[in-house]
C-alpha positions in Angstrom: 121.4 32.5 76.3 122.2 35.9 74.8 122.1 39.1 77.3 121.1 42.1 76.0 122.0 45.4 77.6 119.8 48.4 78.2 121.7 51.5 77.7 121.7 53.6 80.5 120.4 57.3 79.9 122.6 60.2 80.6 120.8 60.5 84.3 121.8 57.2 85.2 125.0 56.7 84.2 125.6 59.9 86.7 124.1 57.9 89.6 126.1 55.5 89.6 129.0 56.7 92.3 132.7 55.2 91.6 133.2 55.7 95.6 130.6 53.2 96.3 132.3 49.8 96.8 128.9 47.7 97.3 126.5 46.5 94.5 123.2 45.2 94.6 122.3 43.0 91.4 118.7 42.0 91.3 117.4 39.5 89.4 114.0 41.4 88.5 110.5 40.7 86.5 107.9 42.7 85.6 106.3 42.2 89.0 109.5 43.3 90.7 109.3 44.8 93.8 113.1 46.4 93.7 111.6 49.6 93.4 110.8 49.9 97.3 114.3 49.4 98.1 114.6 52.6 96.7 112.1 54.7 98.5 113.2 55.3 101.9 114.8 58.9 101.4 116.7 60.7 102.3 118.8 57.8 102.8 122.5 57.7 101.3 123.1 54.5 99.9 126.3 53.3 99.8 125.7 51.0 97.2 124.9 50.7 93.2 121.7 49.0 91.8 122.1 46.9 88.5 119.3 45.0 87.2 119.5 41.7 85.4 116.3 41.7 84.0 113.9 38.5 82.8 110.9 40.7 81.6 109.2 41.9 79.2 108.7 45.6 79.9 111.5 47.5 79.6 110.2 51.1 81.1 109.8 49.3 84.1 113.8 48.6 84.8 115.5 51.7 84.3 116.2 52.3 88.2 119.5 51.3 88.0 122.8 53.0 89.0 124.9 51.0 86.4 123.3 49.5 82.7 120.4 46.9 83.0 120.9 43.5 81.4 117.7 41.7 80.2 118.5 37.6 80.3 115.5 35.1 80.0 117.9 32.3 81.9 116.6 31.2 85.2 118.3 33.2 87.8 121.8 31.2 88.4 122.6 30.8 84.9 121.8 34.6 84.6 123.7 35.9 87.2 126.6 33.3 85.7 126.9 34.8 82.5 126.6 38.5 83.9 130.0 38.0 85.5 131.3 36.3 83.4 130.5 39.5 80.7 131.8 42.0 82.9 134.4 40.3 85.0 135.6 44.1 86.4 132.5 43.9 88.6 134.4 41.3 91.0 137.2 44.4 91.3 134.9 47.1 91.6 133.2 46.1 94.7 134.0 44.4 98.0 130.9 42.9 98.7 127.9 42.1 95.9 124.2 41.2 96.7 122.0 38.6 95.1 118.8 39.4 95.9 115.2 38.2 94.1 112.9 40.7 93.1 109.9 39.6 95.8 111.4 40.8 98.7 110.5 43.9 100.7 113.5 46.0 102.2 114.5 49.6 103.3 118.0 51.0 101.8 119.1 52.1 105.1 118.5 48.4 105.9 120.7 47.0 102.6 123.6 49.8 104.1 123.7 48.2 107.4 123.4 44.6 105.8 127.1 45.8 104.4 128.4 47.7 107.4 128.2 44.5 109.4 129.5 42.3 106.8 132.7 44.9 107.0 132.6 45.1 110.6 132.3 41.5 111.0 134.7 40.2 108.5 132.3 38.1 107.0 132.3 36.3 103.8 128.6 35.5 103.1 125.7 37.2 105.1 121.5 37.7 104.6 119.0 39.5 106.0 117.1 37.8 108.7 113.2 37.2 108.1 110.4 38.8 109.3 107.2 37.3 110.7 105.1 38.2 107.6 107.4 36.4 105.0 106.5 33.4 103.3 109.6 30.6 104.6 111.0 27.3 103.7 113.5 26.9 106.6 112.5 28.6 110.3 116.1 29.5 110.9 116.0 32.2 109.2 113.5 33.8 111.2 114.9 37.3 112.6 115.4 36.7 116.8 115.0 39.4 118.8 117.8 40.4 120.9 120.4 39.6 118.1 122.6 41.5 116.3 123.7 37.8 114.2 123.8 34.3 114.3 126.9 32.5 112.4 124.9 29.3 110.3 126.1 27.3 108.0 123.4 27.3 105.9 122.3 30.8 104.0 119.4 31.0 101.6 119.9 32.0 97.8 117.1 34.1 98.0 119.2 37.5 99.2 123.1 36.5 100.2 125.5 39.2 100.0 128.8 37.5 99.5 132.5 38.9 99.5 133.5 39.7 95.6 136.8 37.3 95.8 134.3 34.7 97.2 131.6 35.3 94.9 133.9 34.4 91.9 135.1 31.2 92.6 130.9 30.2 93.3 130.4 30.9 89.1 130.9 27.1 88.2 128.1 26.2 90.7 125.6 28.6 89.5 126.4 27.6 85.6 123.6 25.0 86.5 119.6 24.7 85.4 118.3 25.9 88.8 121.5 25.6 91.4 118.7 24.3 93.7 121.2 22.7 96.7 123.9 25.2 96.1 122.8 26.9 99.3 123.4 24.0 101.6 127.2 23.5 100.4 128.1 27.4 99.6 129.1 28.7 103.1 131.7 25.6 103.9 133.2 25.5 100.4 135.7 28.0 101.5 139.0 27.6 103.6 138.2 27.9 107.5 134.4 28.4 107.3 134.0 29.3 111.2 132.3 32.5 111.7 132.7 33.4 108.0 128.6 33.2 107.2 126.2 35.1 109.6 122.2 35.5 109.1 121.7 39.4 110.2 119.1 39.8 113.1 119.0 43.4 113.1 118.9 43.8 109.5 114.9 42.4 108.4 113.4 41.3 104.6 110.0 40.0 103.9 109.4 38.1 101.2 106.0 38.4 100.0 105.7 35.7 97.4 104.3 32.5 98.1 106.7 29.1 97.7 107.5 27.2 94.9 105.6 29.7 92.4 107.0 32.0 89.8 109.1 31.9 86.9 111.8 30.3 87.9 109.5 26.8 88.6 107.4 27.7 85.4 111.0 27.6 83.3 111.9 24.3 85.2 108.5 22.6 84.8 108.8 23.5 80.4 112.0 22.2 81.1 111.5 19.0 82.9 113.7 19.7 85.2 113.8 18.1 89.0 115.3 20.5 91.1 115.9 17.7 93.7 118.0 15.9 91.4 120.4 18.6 91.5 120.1 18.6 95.4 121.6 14.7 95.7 124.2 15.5 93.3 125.4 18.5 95.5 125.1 16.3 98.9 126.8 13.2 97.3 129.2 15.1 96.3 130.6 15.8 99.9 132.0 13.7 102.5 131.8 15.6 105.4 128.3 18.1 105.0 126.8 18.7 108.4 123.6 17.3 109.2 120.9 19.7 109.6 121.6 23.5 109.5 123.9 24.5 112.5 123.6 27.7 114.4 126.9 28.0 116.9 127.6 31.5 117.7 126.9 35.2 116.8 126.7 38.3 118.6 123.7 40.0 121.0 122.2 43.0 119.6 124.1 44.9 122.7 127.4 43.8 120.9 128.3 40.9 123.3 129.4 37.7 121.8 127.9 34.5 122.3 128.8 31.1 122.0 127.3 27.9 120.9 124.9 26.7 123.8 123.7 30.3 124.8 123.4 30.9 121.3 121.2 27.8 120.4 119.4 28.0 123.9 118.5 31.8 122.8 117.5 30.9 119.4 115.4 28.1 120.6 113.3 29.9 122.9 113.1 33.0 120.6 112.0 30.7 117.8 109.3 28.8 120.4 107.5 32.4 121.3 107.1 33.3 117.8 106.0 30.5 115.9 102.5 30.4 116.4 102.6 33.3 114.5 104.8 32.5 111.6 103.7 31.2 108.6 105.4 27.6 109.1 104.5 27.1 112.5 104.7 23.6 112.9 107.9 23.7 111.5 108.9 26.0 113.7 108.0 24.7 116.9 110.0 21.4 115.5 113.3 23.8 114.8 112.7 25.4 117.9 113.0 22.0 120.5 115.5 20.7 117.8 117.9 24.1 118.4 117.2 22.8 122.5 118.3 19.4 121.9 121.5 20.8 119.8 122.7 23.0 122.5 124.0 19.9 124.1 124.6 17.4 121.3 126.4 19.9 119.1 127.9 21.6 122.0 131.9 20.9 120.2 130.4 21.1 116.3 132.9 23.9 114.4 132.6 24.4 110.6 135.2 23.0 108.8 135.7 22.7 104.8 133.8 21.0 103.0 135.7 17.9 101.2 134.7 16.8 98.0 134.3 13.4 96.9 137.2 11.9 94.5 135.3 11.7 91.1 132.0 13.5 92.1 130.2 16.6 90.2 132.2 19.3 92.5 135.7 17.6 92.8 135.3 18.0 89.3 134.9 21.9 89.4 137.8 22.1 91.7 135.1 22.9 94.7 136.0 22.0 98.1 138.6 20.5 99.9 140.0 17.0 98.6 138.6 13.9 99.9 140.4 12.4 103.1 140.2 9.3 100.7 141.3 10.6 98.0 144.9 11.5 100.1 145.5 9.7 102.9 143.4 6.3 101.9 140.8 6.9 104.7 137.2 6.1 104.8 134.8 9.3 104.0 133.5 11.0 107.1 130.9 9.7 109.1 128.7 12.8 109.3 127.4 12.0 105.5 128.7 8.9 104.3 129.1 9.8 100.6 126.3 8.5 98.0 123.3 9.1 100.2 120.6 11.0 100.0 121.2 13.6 102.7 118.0 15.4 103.5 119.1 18.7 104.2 117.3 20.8 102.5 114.1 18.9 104.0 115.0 18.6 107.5 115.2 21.9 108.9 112.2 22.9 107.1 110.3 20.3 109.2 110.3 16.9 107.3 112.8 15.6 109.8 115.1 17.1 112.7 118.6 16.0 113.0 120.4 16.5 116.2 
């Protein structure tokens, strides 16, 4: 798939700051809603906008602080081959956002999404959301009284991820949807623990309803199964945690917390506001599962993911080698490798592992 730049004019190409070391890149349609993160003035950001653009009206993606792209790919495969085009991007800028173009956010909001990536250390981080957004997993519903909870799961929909992280992810996104990469992408890297954080104090909605848009359009014309793509990322693993594990994070007062107060807070955060989140059921379920978790997870700690000898990512060099592959051990009992592991479906409600 051929990108195709958009020039920037002459007002543009001053925008775009060379002190800033924080980029946004938006994967944006004609319905885009980027244009809000914008509006909040007189807010400073301290990051650039670049669009990677899949529509069809050009006028309406000039915002950008650095050259739009236009890409008819699905949004992976897009964002693939923009780094792999411009390469400098990765040295440019400490930290780079992937965020859709149906989300509402404030700038001062996507500033202090940054700052506490910085002040935190950490390697992958999203905004937490709010009560209005449309959802697939409860978790990621923003709890009052944090500042952030360390997960091991983050959502594709808005990650910002470290730049020296970010490039060793391109072989997973080189895919037809990367559906699944979101369950495996915060343990693929050495020493996960307290690396990946879902922001509490930093809140997105996102306004568009699930499973619609262009992206399923492209995969339907396509015949493409995005759950396909989910086994071969959970077969591919030895070790992947069941469920989606909460087991730390810090109070919005700055005190730390650890895994049962965290989880016991979470829980009865989640259980006063689900009746009025748009997955309720679901999020009554996460809510008494995070309660049973505070005391059967009480010991879990993140650790790298290890990659089956022979399977789709031990090919790609992602991941820690199998324990089989070098010592001759049996894989892991937490996801004995070749099963369907239903992670992706659990914490959404299907099931609830403890």
């Amino acid at each position: 798939m051929l990108q195709k730049p958009l020039s920037p004019t002459k007002f543009e190409a001053q925008r775009c700051s060379e002190s800033r070391r924080f980029l946004v890149l938006a994967r944006v349609g004609d319905k885009s809603l980027h244009k809000s993160w914008l509006t909040d003035a007189p807010v400073s950001r301290t990051w650039d906008l670049q669009l990677n653009a899949y529509g069809k009206n050009e006028s309406l993606f000039r915002d950008g602080d650095l050259p739009t792209v236009f890409d008819n790919g699905t949004k992976w495969d897009s964002i693939a081959r923009h780094f792999r085009a411009h390469p400098d991007l990765f040295d440019r800028y400490d930290y780079i956002m992937l965020p859709d173009d149906d989300l509402l956010m404030k700038a001062a909001d996507i500033n202090r999404l940054f700052e506490i990536a910085v002040e935190h250390d950490l390697t992958m981080a999203q905004p937490a959301l709010t009560l209005e957004s449309y959802l697939s997993y409860p978790i990621l519903l923003r709890m009052p009284g944090f500042r952030l909870r360390y997960s091991t799961f983050l959502e594709a929909m808005a990650c910002c991820i470290k730049s020296s992280y970010l490039r060793s992810l391109l072989p997973l996104f080189e895919r037809h949807s990367s559906w699944g990469t979101d369950l495996v992408w915060g343990l693929l890297m050495e020493n996960p623990a307290f690396r990946a954080a879902i922001v509490d104090e930093v809140p997105m909605t996102h306004t568009r309803p699930l499973y619609t848009g262009p992206l399923y359009d492209t995969l339907a014309e396509r015949r493409v199964d995005p759950r396909d793509e989910v086994r071969v990322f959970t077969a591919s693993f030895e070790n992947l945690p069941p469920g989606m594990q909460i087991y730390g994070g810090y109070l919005a007062n700055g005190r730390r917390v650890g895994p049962f107060e965290v989880r016991i807070r979470n829980a009865i955060g989640l259980l006063n506001i689900a009746g009025r989140s748009k997955l309720r059921f679901n999020s009554y379920r996460m809510g008494f599962a995070l309660l049973m978790r505070a005391f059967t997870r009480l010991r879990y700690r993140p650790e790298q993911l290890r990659a089956v000898a022979g399977s789709a990512m031990a090919e790609l060099g992602l991941g820690a080698p199998s324990l089989s592959s070098v010592f001759g051990m049996a894989p892991s009992e937490t996801t004995p490798s070749g099963r369907w592991h239903p992670s992706s479906e659990m914490d959404g409600g299907n099931s609830i592992a403890t």
